[in-house]
DSSP file (Angstrom, degrees, kcal/mol; ACC not computed):
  #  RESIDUE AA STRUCTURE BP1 BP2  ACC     N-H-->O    O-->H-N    N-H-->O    O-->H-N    TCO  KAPPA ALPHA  PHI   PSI    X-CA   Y-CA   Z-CA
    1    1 A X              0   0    0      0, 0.0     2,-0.4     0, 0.0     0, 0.0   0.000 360.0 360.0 360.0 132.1   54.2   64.2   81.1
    2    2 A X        -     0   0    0      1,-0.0     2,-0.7     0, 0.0     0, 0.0  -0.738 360.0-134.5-103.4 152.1   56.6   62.6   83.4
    3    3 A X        -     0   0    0     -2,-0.4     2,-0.2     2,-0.0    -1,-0.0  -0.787  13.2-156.2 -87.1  91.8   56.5   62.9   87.5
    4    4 A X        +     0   0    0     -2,-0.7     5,-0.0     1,-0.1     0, 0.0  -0.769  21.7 169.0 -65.9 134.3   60.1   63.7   89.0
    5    5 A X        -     0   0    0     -2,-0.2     5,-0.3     2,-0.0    -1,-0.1   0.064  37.3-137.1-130.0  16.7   59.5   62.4   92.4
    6    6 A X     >  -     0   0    0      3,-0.2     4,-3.2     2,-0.1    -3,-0.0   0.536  25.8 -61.7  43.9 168.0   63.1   62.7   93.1
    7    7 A X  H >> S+     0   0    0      2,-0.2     4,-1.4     3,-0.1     3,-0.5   0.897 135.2  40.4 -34.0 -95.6   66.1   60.4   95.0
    8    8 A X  H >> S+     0   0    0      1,-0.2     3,-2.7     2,-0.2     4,-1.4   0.757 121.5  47.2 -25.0 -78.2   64.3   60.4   98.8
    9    9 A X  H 3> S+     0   0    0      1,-0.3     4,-1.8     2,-0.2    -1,-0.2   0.676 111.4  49.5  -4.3 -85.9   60.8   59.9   96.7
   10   10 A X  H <X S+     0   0    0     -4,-3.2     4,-1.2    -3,-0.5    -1,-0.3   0.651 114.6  43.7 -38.2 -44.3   62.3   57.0   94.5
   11   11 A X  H <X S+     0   0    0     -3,-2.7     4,-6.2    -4,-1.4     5,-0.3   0.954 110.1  55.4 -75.3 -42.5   63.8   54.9   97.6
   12   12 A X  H  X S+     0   0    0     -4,-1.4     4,-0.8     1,-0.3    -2,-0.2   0.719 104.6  49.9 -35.4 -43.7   60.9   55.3   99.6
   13   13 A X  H  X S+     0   0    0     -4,-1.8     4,-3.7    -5,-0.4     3,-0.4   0.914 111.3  52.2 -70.6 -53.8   58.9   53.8   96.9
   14   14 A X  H  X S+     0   0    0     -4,-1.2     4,-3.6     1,-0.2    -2,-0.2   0.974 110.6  52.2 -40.5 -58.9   61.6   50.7   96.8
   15   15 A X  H  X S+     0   0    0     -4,-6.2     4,-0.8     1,-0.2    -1,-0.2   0.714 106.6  44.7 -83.4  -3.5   61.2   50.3  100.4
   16   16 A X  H  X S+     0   0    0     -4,-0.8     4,-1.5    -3,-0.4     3,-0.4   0.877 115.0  51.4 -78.3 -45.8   57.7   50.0  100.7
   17   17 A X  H  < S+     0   0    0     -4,-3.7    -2,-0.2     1,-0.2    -3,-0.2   0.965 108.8  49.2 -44.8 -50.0   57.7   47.7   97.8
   18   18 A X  H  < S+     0   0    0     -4,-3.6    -1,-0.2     1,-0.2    -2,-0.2   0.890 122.0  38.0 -58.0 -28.8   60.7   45.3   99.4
   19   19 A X  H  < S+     0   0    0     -4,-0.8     2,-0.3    -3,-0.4     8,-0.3   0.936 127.3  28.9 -88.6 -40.2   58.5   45.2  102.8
   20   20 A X     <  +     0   0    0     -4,-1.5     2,-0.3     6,-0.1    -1,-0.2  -0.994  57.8 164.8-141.6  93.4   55.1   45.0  101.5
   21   21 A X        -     0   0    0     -2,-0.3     2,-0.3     3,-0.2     3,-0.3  -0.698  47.7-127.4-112.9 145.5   53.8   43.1   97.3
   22   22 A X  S    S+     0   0    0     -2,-0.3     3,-0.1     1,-0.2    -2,-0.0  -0.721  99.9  21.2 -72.9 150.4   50.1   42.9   98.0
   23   23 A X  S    S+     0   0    0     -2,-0.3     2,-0.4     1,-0.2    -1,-0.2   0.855  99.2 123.4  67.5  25.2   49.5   39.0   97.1
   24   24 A X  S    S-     0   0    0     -3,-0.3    -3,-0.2     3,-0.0    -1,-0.2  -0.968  78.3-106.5-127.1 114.2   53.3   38.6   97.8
   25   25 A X        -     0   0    0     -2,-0.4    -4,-0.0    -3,-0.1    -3,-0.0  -0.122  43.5-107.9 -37.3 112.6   53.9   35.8  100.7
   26   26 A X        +     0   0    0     -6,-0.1     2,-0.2     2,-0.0    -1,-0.1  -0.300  63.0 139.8 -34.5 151.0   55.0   37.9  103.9
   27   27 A X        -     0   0    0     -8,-0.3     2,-0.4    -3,-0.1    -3,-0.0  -0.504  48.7-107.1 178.4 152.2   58.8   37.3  104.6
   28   28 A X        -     0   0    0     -2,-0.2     2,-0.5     1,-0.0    -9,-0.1  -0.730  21.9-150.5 -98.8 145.7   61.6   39.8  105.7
   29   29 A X        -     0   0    0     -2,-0.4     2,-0.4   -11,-0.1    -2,-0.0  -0.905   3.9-149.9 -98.7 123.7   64.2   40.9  103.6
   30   30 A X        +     0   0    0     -2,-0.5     2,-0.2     2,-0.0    35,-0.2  -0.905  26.6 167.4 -96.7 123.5   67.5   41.8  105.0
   31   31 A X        -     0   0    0     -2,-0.4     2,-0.4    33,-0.2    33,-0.3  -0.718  29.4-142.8-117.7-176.1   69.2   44.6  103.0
   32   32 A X  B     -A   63   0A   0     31,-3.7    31,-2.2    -2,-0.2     2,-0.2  -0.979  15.0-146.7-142.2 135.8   72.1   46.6  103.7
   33   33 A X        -     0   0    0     -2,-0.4     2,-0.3    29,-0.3    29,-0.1  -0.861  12.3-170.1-104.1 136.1   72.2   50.9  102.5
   34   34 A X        -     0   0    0     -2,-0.2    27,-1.5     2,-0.0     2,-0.5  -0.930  18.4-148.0-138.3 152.1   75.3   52.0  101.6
   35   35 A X  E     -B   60   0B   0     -2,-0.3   119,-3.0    25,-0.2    25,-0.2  -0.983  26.4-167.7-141.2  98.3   75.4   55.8  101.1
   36   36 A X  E     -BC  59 153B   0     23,-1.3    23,-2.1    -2,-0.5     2,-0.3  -0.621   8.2-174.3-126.4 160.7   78.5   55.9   98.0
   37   37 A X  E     +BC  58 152B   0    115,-0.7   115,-3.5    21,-0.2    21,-0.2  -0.955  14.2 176.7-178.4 165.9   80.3   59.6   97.1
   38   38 A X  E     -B   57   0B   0     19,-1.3    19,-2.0    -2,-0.3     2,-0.4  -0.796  18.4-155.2-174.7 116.5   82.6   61.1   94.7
   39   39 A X  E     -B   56   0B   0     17,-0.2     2,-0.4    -2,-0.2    17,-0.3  -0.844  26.2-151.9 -87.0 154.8   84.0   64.5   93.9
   40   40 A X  E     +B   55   0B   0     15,-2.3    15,-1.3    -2,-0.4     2,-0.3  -0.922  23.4 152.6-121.8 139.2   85.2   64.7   90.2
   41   41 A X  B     -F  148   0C   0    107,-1.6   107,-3.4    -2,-0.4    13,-0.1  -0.832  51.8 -97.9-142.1 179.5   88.2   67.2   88.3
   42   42 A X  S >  S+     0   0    0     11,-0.3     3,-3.4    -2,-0.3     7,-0.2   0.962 116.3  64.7 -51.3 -75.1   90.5   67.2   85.5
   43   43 A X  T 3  S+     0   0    0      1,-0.3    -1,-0.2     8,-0.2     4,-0.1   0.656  94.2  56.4 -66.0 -12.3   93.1   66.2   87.4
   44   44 A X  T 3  S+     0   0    0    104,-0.3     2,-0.5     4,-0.1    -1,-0.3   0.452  87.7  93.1 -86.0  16.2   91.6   62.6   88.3
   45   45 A X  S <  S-     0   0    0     -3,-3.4     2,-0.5     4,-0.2    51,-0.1  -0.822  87.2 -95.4-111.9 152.5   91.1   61.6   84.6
   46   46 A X  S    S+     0   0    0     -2,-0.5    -2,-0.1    49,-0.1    49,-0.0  -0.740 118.1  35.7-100.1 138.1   93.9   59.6   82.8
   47   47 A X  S    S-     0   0    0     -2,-0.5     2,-0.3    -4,-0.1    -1,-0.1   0.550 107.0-124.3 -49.9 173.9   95.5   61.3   81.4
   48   48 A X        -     0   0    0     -4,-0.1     2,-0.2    46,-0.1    -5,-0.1  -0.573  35.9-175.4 -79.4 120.8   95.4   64.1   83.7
   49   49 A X        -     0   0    0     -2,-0.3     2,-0.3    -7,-0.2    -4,-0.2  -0.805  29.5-105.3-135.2-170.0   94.1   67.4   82.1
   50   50 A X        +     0   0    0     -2,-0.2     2,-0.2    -8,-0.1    -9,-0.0  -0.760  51.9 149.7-116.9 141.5   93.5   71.3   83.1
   51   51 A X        -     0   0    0     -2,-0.3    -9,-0.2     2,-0.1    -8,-0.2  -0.957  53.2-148.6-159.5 140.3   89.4   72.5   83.7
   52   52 A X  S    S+     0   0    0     25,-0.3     2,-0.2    -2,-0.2    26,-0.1   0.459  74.1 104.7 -84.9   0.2   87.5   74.6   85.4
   53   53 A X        +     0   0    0     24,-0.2     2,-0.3    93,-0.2   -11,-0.3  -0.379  45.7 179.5 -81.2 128.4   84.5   71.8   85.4
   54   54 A X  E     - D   0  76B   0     22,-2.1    22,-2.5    -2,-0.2     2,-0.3  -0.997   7.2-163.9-138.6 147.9   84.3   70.1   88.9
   55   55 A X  E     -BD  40  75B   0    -15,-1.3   -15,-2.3    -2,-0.3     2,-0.4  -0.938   6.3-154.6-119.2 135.9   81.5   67.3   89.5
   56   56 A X  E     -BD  39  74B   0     18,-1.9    18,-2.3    -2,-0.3     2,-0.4  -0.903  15.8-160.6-101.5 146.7   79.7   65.5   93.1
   57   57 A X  E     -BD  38  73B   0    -19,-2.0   -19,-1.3    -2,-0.4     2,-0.4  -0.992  13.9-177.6-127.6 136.6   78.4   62.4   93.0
   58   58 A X  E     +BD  37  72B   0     14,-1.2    14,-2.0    -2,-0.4   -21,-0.2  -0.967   7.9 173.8-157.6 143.1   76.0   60.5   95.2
   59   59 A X  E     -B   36   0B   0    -23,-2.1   -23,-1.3    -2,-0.4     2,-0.3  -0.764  21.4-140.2-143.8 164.1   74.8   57.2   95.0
   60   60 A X  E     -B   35   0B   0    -25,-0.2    10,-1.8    -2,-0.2   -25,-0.2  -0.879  13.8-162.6-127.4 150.4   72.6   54.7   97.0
   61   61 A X  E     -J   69   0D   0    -27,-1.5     2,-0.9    -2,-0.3     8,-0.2  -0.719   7.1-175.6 -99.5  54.1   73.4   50.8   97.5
   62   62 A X  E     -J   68   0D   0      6,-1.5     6,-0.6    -2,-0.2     5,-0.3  -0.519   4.5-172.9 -88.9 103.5   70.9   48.5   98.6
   63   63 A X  B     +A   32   0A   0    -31,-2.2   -31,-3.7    -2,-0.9     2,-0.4  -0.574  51.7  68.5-105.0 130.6   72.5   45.2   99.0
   64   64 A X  S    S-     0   0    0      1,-0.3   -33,-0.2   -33,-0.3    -1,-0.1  -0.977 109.1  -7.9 163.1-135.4   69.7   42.6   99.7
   65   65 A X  S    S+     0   0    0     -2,-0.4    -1,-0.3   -35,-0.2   -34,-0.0   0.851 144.5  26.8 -60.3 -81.0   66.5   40.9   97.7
   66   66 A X  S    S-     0   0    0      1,-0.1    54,-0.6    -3,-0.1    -1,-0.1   0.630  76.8-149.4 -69.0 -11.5   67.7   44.0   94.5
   67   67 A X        -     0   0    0     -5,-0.3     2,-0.4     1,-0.2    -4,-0.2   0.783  37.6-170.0  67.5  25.3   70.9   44.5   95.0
   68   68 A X  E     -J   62   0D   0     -6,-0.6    -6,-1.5    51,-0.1     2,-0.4  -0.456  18.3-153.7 -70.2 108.5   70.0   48.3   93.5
   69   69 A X  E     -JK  61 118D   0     49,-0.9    49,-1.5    -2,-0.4     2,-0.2  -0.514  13.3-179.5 -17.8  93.5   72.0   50.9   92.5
   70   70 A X        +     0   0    0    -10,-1.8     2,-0.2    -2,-0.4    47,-0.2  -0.511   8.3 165.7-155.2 130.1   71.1   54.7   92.6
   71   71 A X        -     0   0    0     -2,-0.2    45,-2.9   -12,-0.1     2,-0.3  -0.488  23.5-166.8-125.4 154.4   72.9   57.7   91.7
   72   72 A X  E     -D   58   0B   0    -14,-2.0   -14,-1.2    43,-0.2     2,-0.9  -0.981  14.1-159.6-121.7 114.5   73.0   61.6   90.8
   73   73 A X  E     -D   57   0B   0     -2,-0.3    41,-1.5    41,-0.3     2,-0.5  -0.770   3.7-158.4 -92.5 111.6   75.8   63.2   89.3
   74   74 A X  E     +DE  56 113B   0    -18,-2.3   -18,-1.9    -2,-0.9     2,-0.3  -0.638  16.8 177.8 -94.4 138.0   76.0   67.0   89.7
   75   75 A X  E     +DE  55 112B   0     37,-3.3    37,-1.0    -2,-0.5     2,-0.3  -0.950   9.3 168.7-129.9 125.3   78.3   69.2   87.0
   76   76 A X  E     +D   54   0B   0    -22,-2.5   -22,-2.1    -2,-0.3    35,-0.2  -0.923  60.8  31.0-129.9 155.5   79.1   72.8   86.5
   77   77 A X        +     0   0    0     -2,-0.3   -25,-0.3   -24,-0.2   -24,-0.2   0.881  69.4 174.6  68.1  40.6   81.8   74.5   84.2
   78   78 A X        -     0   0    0     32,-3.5    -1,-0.2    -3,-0.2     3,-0.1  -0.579  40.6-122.3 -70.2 158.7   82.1   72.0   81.2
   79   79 A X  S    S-     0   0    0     -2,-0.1     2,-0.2     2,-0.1    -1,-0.1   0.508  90.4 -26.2 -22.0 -41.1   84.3   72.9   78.2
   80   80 A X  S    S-     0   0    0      1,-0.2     2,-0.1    29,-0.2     3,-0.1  -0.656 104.7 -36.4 164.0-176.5   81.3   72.5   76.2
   81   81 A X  S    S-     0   0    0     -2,-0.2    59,-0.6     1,-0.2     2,-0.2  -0.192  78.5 -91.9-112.6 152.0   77.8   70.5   76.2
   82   82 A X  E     -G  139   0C   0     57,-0.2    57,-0.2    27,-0.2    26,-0.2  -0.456  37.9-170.7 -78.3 136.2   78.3   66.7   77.8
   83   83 A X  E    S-     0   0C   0     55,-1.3     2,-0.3    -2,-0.2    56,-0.2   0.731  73.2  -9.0-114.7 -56.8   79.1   64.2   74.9
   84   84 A X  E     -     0   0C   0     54,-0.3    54,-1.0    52,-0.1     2,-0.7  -0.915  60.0-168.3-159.7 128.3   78.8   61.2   77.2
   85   85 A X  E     +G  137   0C   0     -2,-0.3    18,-2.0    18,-0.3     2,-0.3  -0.921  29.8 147.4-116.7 123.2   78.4   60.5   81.2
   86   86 A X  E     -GH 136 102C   0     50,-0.8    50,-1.3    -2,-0.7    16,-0.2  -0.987  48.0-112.7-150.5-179.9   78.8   57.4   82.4
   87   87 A X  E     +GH 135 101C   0     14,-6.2    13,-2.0    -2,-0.3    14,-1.1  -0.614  40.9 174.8 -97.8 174.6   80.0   54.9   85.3
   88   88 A X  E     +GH 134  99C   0     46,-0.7    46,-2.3    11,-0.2    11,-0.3  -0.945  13.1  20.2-161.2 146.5   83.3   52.4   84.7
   89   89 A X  E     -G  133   0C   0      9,-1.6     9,-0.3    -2,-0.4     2,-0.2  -0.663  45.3-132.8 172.4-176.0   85.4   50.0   86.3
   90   90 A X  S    S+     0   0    0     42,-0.6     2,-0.3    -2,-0.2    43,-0.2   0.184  74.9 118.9-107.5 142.8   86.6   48.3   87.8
   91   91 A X        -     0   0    0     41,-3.6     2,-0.3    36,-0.2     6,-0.1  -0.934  55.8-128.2-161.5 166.9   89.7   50.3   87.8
   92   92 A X    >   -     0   0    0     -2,-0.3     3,-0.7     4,-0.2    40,-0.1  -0.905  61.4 -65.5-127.7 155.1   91.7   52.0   91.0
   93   93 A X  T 3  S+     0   0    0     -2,-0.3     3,-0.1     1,-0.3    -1,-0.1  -0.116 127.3  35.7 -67.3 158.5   92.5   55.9   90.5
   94   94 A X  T 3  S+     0   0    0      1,-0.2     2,-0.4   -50,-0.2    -1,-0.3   0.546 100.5  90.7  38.7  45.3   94.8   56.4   87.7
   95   95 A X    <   -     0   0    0     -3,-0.7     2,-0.3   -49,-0.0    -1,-0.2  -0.938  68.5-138.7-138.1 134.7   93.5   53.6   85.6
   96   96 A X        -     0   0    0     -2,-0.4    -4,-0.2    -3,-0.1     2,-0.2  -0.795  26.3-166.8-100.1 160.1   90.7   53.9   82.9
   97   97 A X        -     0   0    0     -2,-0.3     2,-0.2     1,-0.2    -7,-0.1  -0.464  27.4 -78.6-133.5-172.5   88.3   51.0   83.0
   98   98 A X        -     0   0    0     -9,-0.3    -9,-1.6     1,-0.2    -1,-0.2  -0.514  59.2 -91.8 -95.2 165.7   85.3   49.5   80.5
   99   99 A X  E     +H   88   0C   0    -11,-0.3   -10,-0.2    -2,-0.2    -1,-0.2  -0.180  44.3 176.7 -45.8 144.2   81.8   51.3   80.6
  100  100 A X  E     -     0   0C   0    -13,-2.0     2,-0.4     1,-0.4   -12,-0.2   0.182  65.2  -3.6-134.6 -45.7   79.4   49.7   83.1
  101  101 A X  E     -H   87   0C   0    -14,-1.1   -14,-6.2    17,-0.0    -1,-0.4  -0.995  61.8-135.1-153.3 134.6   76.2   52.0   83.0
  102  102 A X  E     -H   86   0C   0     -2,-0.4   -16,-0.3   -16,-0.2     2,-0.2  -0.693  24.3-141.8 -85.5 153.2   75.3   55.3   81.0
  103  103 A X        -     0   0    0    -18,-2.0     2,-0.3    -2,-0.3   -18,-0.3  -0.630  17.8-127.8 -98.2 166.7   73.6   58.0   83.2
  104  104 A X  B     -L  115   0E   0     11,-4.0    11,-1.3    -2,-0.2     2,-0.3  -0.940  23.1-174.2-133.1 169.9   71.0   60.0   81.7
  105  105 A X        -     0   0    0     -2,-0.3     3,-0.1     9,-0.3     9,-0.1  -0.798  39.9-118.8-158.9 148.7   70.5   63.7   81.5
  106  106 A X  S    S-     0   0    0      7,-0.4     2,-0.3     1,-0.3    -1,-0.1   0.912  94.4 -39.7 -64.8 -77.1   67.5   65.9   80.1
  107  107 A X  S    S-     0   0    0     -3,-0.1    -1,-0.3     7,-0.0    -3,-0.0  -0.976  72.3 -58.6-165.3 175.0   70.4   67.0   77.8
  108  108 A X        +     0   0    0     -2,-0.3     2,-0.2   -26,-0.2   -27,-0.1   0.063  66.9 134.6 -16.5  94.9   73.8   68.0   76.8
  109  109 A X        -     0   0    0    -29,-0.1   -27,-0.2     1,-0.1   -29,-0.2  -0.975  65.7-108.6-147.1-170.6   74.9   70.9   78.8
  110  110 A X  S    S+     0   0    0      1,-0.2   -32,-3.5    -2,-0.2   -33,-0.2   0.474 101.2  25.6-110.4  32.5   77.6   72.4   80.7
  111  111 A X  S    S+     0   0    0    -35,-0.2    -1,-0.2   -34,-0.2   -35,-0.2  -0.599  79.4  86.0 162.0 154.1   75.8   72.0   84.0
  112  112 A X  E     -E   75   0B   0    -37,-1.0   -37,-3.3   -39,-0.2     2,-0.4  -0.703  65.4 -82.3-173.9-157.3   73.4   69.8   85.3
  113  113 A X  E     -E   74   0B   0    -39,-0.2    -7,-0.4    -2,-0.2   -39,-0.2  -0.934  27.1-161.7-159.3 137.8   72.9   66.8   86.9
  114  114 A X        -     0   0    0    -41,-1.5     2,-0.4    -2,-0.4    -9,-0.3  -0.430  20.0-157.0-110.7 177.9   72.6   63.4   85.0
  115  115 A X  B     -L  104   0E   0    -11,-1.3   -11,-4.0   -43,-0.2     2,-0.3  -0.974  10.9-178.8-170.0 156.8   70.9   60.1   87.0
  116  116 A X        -     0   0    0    -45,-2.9   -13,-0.1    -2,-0.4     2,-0.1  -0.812  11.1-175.2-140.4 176.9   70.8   56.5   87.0
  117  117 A X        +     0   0    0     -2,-0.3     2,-0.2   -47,-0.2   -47,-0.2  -0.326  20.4 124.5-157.1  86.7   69.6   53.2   88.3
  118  118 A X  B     -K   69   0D   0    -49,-1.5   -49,-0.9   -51,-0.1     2,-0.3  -0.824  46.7 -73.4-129.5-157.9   70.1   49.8   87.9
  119  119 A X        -     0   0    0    -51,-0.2     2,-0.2    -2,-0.2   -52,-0.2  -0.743  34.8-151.3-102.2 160.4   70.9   46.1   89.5
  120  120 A X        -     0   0    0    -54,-0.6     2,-0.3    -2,-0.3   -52,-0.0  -0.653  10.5-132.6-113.5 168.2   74.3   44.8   90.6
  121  121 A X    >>  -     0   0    0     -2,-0.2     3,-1.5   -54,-0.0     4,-1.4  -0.854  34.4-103.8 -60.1 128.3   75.5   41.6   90.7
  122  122 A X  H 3> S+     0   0    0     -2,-0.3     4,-1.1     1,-0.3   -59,-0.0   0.529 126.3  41.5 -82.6 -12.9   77.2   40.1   93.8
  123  123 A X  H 3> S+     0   0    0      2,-0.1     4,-0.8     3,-0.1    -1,-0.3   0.773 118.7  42.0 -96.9 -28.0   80.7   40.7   91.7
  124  124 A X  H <> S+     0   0    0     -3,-1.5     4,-0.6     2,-0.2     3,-0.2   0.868 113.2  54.6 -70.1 -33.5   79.8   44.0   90.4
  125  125 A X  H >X S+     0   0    0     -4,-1.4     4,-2.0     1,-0.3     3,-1.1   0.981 112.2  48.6 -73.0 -51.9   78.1   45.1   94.3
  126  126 A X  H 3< S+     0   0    0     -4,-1.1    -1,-0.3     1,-0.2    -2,-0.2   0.601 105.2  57.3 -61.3 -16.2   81.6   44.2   95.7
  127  127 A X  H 3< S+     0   0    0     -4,-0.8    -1,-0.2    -3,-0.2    -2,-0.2   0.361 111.3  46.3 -25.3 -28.6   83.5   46.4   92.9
  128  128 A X  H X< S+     0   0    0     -3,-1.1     3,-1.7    -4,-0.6     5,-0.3   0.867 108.1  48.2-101.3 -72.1   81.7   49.2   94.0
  129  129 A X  T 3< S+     0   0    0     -4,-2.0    -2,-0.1     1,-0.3    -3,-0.1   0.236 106.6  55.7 -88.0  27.7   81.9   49.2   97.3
  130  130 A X  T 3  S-     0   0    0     -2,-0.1     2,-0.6    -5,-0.1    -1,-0.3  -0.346 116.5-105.3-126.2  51.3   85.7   48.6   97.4
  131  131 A X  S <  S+     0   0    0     -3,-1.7     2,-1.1     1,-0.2    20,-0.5   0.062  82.0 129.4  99.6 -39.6   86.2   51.7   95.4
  132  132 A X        +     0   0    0     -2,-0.6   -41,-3.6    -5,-0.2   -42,-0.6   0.041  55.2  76.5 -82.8  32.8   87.1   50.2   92.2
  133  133 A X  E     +GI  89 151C   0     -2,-1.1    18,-2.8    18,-0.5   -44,-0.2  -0.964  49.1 173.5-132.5 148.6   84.4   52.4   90.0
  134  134 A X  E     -GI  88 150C   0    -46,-2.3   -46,-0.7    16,-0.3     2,-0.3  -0.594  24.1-134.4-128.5-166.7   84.4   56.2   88.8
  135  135 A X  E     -GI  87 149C   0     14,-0.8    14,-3.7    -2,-0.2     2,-0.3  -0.887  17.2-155.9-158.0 149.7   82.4   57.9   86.8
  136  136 A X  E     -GI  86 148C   0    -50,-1.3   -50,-0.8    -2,-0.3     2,-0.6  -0.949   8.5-153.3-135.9 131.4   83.6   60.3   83.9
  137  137 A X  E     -GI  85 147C   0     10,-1.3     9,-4.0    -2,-0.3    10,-2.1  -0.733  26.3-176.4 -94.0 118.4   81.9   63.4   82.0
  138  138 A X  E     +     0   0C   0    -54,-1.0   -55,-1.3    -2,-0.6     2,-0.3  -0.633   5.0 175.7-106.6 178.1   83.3   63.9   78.2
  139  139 A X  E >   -GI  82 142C   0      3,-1.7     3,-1.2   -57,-0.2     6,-0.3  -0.983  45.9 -78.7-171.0-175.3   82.6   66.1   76.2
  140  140 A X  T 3  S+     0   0    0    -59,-0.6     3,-0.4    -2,-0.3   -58,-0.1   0.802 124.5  40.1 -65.4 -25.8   83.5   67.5   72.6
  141  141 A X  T 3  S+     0   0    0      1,-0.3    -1,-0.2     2,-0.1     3,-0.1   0.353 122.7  36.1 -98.6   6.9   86.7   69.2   73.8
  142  142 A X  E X  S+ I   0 139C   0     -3,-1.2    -3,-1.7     1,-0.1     3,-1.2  -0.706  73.3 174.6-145.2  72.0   88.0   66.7   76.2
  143  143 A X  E 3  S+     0   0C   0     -3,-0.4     3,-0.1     1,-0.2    -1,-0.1   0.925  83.6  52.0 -52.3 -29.3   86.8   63.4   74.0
  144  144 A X  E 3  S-     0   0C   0      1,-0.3    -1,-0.2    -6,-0.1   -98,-0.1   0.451 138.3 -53.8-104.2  -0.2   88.8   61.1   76.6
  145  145 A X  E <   -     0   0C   0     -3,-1.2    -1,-0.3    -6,-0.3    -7,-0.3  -0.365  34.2-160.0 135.8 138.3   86.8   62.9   80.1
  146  146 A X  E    S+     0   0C   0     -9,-4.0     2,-0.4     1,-0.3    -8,-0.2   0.426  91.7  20.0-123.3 -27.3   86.7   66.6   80.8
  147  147 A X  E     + I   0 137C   0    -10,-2.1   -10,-1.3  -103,-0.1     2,-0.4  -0.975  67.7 178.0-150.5 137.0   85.8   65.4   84.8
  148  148 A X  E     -FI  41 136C   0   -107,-3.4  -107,-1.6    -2,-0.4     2,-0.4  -0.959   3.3-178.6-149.4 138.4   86.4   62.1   86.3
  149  149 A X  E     - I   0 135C   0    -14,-3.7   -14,-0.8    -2,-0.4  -109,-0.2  -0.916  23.5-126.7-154.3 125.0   85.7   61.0   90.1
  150  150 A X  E     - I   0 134C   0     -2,-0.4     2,-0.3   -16,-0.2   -16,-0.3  -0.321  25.3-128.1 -55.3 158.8   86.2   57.8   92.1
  151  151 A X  E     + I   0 133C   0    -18,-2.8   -18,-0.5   -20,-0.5     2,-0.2  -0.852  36.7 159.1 -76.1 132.9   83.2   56.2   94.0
  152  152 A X  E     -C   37   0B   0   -115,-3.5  -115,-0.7    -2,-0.3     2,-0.3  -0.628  48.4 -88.1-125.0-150.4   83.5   55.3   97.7
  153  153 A X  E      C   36   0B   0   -117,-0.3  -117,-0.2    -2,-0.2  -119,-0.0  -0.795 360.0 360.0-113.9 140.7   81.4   54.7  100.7
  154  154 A X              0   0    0   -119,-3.0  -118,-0.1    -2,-0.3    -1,-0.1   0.677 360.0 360.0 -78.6 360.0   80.8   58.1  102.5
């Protein structure tokens, strides 16, 4: 059986690990939290199409010793069951971009809330936090994005 301990939960645990390894050589870590956001529609995916499906996004940034990325995307009013959710860039709004990271989801539905994690790179962490990433929700009846929403800095 798995433990949701949620977002707060899930950093909390990161930052007592970055301050404190038992057996770990003392030293401070300088990171930086960046607090990243996103509403999602129809109209922001290219091309641009008509939905009642609207999306939020909220993400965390810790630029330091993990450079870690982590996000919840909330969705209500799909077309249909979620096909694929994931984040892209780097691209600037009206642009489609490569896949970077799939979210994951209990399952397919047409609201919910999908989640992620992972590490950035120092080219990927500056891509994100000038903007140049979205994330987009497909689905069977919109194959090319049914909701699509830039990321910024809140």
């Amino acid at each position: 059986m798995k433990t949701k301990i949620g977002l707060p939960g899930f950093l909390i645990a990161i930052l007592f690990l970055s301050i404190s390894l038992p057996g770990c050589k003392k030293e401070r870590v300088k990171f930086e939290v960046t607090n990243m956001v996103g509403d999602g529609s129809g109209k922001q995916v290219v091309p641009e199409i008509s939905t009642n499906a609207s999306s939020t996004f909220f993400g965390v940034y810790s630029k330091g010793y993990y450079n870690l990325f982590i996000y919840t995307i909330r969705f209500k009013d799909l077309s249909g069951p979620w096909t694929k959710i994931s984040i892209n860039g780097p691209s600037s709004s009206g642009q489609n971009g490569p896949e970077i990271h799939l979210a994951s989801s209990a399952s397919p539905s047409v609201e919910g809330e999908a989640t992620g994690s992972f590490n950035l790179n120092s080219i990927a962490g500056s891509q994100l936090l000038s903007g140049q990433w979205y994330y987009i929700i497909l689905t069977t009846t919109h194959p090319e994005g049914e909701v699509r929403g830039q990321i910024i800095k809140e």
